[in-house]
C-alpha positions as CSV (number, residue, x, y, z in Angstrom):
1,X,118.4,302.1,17.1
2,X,116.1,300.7,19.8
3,X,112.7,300.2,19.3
4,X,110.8,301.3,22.2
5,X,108.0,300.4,21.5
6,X,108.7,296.8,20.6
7,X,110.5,296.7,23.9
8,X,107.3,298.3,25.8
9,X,105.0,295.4,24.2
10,X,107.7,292.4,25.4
11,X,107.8,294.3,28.7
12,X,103.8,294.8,29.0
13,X,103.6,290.8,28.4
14,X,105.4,290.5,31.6
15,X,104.0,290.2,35.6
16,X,106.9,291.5,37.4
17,X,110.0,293.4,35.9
18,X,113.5,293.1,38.0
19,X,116.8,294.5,37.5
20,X,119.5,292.6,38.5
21,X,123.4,293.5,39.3
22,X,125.9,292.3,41.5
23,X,127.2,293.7,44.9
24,X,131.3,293.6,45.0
25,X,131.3,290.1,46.6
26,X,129.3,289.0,43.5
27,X,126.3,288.1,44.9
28,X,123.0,288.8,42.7
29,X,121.2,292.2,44.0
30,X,117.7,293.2,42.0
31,X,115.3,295.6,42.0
32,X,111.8,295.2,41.0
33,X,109.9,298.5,39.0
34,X,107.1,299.6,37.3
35,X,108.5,300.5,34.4
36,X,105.9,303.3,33.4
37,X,107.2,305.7,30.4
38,X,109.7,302.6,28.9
39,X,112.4,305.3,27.2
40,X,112.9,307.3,30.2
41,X,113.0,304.3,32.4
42,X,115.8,303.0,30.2
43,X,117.7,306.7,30.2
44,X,117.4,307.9,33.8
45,X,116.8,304.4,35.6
46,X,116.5,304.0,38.7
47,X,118.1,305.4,42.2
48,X,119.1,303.0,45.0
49,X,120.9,303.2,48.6
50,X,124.5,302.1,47.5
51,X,125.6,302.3,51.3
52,X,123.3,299.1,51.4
53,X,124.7,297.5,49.0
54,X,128.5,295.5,49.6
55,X,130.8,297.9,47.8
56,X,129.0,300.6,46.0
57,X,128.8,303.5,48.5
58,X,129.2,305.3,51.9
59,X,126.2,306.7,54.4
60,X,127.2,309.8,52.9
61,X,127.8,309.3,49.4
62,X,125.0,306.4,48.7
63,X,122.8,307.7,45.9
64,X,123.2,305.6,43.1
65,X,121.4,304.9,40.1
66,X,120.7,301.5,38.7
67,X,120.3,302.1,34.8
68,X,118.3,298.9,33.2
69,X,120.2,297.9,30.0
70,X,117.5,297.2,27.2
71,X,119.8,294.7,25.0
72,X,120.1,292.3,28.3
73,X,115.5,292.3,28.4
74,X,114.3,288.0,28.8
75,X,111.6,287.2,29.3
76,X,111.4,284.3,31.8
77,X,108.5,281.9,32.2
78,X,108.4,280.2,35.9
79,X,105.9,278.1,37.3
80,X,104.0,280.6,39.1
81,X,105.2,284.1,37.0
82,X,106.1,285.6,33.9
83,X,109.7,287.5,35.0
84,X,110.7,290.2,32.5
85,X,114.8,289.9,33.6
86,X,117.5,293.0,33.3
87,X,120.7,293.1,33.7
88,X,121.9,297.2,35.3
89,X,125.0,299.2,34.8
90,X,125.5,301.5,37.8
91,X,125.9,304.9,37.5
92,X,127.1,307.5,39.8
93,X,125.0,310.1,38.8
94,X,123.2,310.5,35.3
95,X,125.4,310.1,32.4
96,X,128.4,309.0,34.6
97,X,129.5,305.2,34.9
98,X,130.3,304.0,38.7
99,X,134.2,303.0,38.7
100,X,133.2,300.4,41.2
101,X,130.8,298.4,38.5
102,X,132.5,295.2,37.8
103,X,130.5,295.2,34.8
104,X,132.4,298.0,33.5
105,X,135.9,296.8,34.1
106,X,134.8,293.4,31.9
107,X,133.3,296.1,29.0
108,X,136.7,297.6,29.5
109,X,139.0,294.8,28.8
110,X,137.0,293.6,26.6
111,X,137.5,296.6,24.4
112,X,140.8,297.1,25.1
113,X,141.5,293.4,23.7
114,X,140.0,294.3,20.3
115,X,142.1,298.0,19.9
116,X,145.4,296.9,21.2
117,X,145.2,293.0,19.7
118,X,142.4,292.5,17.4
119,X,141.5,289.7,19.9
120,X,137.3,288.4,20.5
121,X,136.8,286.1,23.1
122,X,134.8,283.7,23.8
123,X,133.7,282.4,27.5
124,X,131.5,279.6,29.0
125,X,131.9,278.7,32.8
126,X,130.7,275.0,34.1
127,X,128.2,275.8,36.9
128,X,128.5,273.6,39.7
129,X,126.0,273.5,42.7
130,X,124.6,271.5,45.1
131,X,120.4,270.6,45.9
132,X,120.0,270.3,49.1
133,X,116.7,269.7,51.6
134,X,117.1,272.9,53.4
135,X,118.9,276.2,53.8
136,X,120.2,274.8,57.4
137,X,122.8,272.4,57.9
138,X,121.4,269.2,59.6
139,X,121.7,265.1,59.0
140,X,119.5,264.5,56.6
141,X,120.5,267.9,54.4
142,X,121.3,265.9,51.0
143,X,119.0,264.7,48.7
144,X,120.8,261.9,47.3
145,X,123.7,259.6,48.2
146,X,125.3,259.2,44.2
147,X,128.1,260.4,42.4
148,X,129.7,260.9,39.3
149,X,127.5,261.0,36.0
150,X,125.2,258.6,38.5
151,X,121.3,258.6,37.4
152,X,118.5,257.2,40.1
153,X,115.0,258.0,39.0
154,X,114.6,258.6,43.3
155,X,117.0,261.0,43.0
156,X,115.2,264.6,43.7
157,X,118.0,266.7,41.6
158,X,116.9,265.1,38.1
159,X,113.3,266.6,38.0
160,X,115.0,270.4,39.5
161,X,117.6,269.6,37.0
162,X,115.6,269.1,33.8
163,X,113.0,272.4,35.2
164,X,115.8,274.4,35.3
165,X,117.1,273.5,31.4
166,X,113.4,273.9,30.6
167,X,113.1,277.5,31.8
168,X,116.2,278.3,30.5
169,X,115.3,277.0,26.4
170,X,112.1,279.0,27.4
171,X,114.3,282.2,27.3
172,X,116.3,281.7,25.0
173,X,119.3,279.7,26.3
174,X,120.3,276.1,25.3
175,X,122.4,273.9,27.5
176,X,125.1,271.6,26.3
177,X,125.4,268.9,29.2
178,X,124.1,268.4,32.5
179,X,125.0,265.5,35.2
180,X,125.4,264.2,38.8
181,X,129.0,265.4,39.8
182,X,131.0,264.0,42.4
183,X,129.7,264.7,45.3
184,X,126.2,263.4,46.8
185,X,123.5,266.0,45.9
186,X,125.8,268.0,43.4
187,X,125.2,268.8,40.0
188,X,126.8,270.2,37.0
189,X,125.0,272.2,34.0
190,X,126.8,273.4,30.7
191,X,126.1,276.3,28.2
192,X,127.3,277.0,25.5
193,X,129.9,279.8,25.0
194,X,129.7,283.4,24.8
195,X,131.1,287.0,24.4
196,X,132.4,287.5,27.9
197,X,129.9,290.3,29.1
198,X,126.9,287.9,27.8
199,X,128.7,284.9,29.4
200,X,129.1,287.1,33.2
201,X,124.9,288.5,32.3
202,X,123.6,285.1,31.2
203,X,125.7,283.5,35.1
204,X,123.9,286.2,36.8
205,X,120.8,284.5,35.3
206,X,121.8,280.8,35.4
207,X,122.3,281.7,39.3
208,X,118.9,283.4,40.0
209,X,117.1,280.5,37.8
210,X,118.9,277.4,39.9
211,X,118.0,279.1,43.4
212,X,114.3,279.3,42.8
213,X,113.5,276.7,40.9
214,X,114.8,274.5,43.3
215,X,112.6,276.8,45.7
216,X,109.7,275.7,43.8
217,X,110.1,272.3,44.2
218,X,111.4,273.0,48.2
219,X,114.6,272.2,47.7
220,X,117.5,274.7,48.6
221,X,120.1,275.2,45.6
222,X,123.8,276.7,47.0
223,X,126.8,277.5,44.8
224,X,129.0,277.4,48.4
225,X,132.1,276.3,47.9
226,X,133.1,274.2,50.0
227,X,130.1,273.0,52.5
228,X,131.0,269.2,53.4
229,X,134.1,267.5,55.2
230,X,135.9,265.3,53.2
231,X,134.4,266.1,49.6
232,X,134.8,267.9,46.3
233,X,133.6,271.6,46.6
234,X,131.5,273.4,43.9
235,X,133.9,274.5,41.3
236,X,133.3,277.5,38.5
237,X,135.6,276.2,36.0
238,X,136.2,278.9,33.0
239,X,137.1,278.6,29.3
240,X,138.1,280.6,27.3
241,X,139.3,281.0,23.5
242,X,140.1,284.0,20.8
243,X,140.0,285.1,17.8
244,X,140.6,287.5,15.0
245,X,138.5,290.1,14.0
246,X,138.3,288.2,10.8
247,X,137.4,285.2,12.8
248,X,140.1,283.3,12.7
249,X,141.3,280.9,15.8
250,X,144.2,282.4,17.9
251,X,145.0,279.9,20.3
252,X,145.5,277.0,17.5
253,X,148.8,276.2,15.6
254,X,149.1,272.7,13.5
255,X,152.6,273.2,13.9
256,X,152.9,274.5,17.0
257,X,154.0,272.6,20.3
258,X,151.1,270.5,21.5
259,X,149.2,272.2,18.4
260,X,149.4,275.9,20.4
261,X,150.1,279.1,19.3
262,X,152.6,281.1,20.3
263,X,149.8,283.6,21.6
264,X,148.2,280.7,23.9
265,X,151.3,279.7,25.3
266,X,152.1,283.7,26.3
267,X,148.1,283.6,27.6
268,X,148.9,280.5,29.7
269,X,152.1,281.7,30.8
270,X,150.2,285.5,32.0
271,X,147.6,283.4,34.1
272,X,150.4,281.2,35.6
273,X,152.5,283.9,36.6
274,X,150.0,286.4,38.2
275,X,147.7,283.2,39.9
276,X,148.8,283.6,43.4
277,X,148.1,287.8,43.1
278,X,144.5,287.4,41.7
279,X,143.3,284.4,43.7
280,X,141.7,286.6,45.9
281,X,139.0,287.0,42.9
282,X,139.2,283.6,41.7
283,X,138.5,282.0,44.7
284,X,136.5,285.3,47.1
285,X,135.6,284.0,50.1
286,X,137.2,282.5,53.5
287,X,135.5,279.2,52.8
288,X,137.0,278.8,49.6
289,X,140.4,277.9,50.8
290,X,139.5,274.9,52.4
291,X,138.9,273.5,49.1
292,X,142.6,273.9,48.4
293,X,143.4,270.5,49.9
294,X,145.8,267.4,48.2
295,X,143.7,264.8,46.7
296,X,140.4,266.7,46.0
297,X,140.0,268.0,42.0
298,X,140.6,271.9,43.5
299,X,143.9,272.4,42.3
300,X,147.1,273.2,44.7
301,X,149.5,274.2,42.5
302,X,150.5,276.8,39.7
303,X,150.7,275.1,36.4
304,X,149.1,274.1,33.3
305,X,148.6,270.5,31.4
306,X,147.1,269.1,28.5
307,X,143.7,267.4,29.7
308,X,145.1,266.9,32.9
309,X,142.3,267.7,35.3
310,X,144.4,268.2,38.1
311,X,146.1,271.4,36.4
312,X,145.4,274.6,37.5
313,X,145.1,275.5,33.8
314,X,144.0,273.1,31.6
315,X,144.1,272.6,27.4
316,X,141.3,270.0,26.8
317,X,141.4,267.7,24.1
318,X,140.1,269.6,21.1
319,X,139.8,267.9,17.0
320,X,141.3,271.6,15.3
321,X,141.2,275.3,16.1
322,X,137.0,275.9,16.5
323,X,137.9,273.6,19.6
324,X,141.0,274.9,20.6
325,X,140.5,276.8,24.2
326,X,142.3,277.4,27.7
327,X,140.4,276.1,30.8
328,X,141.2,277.4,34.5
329,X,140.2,275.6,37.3
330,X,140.8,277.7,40.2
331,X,137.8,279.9,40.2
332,X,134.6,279.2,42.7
333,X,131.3,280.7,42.2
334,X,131.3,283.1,45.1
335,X,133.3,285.3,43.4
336,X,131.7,288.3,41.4
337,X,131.6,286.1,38.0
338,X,132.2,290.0,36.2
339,X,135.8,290.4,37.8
340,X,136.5,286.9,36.9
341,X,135.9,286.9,33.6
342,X,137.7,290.5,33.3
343,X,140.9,289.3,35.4
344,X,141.1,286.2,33.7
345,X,141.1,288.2,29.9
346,X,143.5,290.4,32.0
347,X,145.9,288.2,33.1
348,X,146.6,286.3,29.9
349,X,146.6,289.6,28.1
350,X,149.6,290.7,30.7
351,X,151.2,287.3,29.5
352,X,151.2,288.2,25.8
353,X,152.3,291.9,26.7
354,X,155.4,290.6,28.6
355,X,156.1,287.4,26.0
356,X,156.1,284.7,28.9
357,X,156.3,281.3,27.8
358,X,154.0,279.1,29.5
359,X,157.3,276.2,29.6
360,X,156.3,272.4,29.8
361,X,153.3,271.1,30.5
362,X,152.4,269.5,34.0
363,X,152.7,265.2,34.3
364,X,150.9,263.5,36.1
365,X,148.6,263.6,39.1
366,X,149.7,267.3,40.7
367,X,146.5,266.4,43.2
368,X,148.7,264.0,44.6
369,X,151.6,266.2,45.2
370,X,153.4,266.8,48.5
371,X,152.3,269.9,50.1
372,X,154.1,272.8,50.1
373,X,157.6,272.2,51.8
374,X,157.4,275.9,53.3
375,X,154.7,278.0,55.0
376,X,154.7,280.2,51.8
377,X,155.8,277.8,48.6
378,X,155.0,280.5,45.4
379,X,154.6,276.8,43.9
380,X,151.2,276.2,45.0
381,X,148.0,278.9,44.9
382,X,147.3,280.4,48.3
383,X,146.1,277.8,50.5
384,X,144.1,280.3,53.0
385,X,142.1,284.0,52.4
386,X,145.4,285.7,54.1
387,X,148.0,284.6,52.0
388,X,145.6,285.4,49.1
389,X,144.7,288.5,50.8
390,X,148.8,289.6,51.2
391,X,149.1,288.4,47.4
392,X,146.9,290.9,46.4
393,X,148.0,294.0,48.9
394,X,151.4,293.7,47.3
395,X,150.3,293.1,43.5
396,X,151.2,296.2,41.2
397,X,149.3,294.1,38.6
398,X,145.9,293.9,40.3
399,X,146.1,297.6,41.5
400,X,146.5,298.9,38.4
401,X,144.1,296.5,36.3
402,X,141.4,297.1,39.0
403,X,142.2,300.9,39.1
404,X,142.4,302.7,42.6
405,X,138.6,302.9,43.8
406,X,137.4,299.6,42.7
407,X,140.9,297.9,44.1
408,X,140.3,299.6,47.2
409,X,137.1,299.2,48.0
410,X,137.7,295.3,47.0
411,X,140.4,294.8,49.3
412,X,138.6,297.1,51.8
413,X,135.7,294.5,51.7
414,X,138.0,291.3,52.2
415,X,140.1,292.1,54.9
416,X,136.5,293.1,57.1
417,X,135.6,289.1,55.8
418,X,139.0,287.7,57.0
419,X,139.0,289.6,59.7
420,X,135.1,288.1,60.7
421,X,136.7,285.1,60.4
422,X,140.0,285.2,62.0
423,X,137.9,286.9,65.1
424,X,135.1,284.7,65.7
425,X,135.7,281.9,67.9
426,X,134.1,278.4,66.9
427,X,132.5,275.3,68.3
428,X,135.4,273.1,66.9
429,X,137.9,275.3,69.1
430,X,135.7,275.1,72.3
431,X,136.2,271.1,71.5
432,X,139.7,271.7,70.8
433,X,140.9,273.5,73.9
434,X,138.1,273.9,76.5
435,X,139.9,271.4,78.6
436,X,143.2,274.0,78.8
């Protein structure tokens, strides 16, 4: 039973108090409150315009209510502030759960996994972003020319780097690794692995944590996919393992091919087969595609190795079955990190439903592979926001995992992006044909 009033002391130690969710496209939407009477605030919450947020409502059905969940309370310490940090379900009206809340799809498979399998996952995504000196694109826009695991004591990212693990211990959450990745001014920070709904609440965090304390020290933090020519983008690559509900490790066999179970290889085999239909939440945004390029670490092509980095699906190296996990690699962080997590769980759950075998493992370099030898090869992942787009129109899978509303309104909010996109005429083209 919560104690209120222990929650009312932690909150009253705090200077500001936000809620945070995500809009449909995933990105990180808050409110900020007086919290007042601290059990009624945490029953009733808190009414918002859902027509203003991407995905939640119409002009004429926008009243929404944002409902502060207590277990989700940090207290953050920044430079400047003490944030008290929530994480909101959304709620139609009071008592009933918006069917457009990613958050409640994840809760959803996530319960579903333990009553029809017994399974518990665990979940950790690698978050990958850049530091940049501005929030517009000019010359002199990175902060550092290195690479990867590269360490310069001139190199801006280290001190935003080491803040941004600092604030995070001073809430509670330990990293595992941080580095230079490849590209010039982008970095890499690891946590450890979680539940899935505290793994998709802790992102939502991470995210709000990078962006301003890189603000702080005026530097602009962007998890965009892809914003340079001729580089690596920011990836969001996910693992993911199971187990009993007596704890034991599902994806691990001794004896099993390449040490998997039977229950991985199903797993693997669900994620390769419905890829191309969910890509359009692995990978959300019209930028994201032109990460999908031969020789760059995004991979092309459907498929899974064993520590083969250019794999869509990946089985890193691991000593026994506490190691033992599934990696995807498709995923960017401008998706909504909620669906990803859910579809991913849903996916491999479809796999082990329907008993597909995952077959061999990929060899060799599948970066370097030729490109597709058709305009649509069901080889290779979609290579633009279309093809993912038509993927997904004619997927019986996704409809049905999404349900109707939250499918619709999802599709409803792509095709507007792709169509922004497919519409707007660019400075390249006036280059490319103003001489016709």
């Amino acid at each position: 039973m919560l104690n209120f009033k222990e929650l009312e002391q932690k909150i009253n130690d705090v200077d500001a108090l936000q809620i945070f969710t995500t809009d449909l496209n995933g990105r990180s939407v808050s409110l900020q409150v007086h919290a007042g009477n601290v059990e009624s605030f945490f029953k009733k919450g808190v009414g918002f315009d859902g027509s203003s947020v991407p995905g939640y409502g119409t002009v004429d059905n926008s009243d929404k209510l944002l409902i502060p969940l207590p277990e989700t309370f940090r207290k953050v310490p920044f430079a400047q502030e003490n944030l008290g940090f929530l994480i909101g379900k959304i709620n139609e009206e009071y008592g009933e759960r918006s069917l457009l809340d990613p958050r409640a799809l994840l809760e959803r498979v996530v319960q579903q996994a333990e009553a029809e399998f017994g399974f518990r996952f665990l979940t950790a995504p690698e978050h990958e972003f850049f530091l940049l000196t501005g929030d517009e694109f000019s010359k002199d826009i990175h902060t550092d020319n290195a690479g990867y695991f590269h360490t310069d004591p001139r190199d801006k990212g280290e001190s935003v780097k080491k803040e941004i693990a600092a604030v995070l211990k001073r809430c509670g959450i330990q990293f595992e690794k941080m580095h230079h990745e490849v590209t010039p001014s982008q970095h890499e920070i690891n946590l450890s692995c979680l539940d899935p709904i505290t793994t998709a609440d802790r992102t939502v965090l991470f995210s709000y944590i990078t962006k301003r304390v890189a603000n702080e020290q005026d530097l602009h933090a962007t998890f965009m996919p892809k914003p340079f020519n001729g580089f690596n983008r920011n990836a969001l690559h996910i693992h993911i393992s199971a187990q009993d509900l007596d704890g034991n490790h599902l994806f691990y066999n001794p004896s099993g091919s390449d040490n998997l179970s039977e229950t991985a290889r199903f797993f693997i085999g669900g994620m390769i087969k419905y890829a191309r239909e969910t890509s359009i939440i692995m990978a959300a945004t019209f930028n994201s595609y032109k990460a999908y390029v031969i020789g760059k670490e995004a991979p092309i092509v459907r498929g899974w190795g064993l520590k083969n980095r250019s794999s869509m699906v990946r089985v890193p190296y691991a000593e026994g079955g506490k190691d033992t996990r599934i990696e995807i690699r498709s995923p960017d962080p401008s998706g909504n990190i909620y669906l990803q997590i859910a579809t991913l769980i849903g996916m491999g759950l479809q796999g082990i439903r329907e008993k597909i075998d995952c077959g061999d493992p990929d060899i060799g370099n599948l970066s370097d592979t030729k490109n597709a030898s058709h305009l649509m090869d069901t080889n290779f992942l979609p290579r633009n926001m279309f093809e993912a787009l038509v993927e997904a129109e004619n997927s019986s899978f996704l409809k049905d995992f999404l349900g109707d509303p939250l499918y619709c309104q999802y599709m409803s909010l792509k095709t507007a992006e792709w169509e922004n996109y497919r519409t707007f005429v660019t400075p390249r083209e006036h280059k490319m044909n103003f001489h016709i």
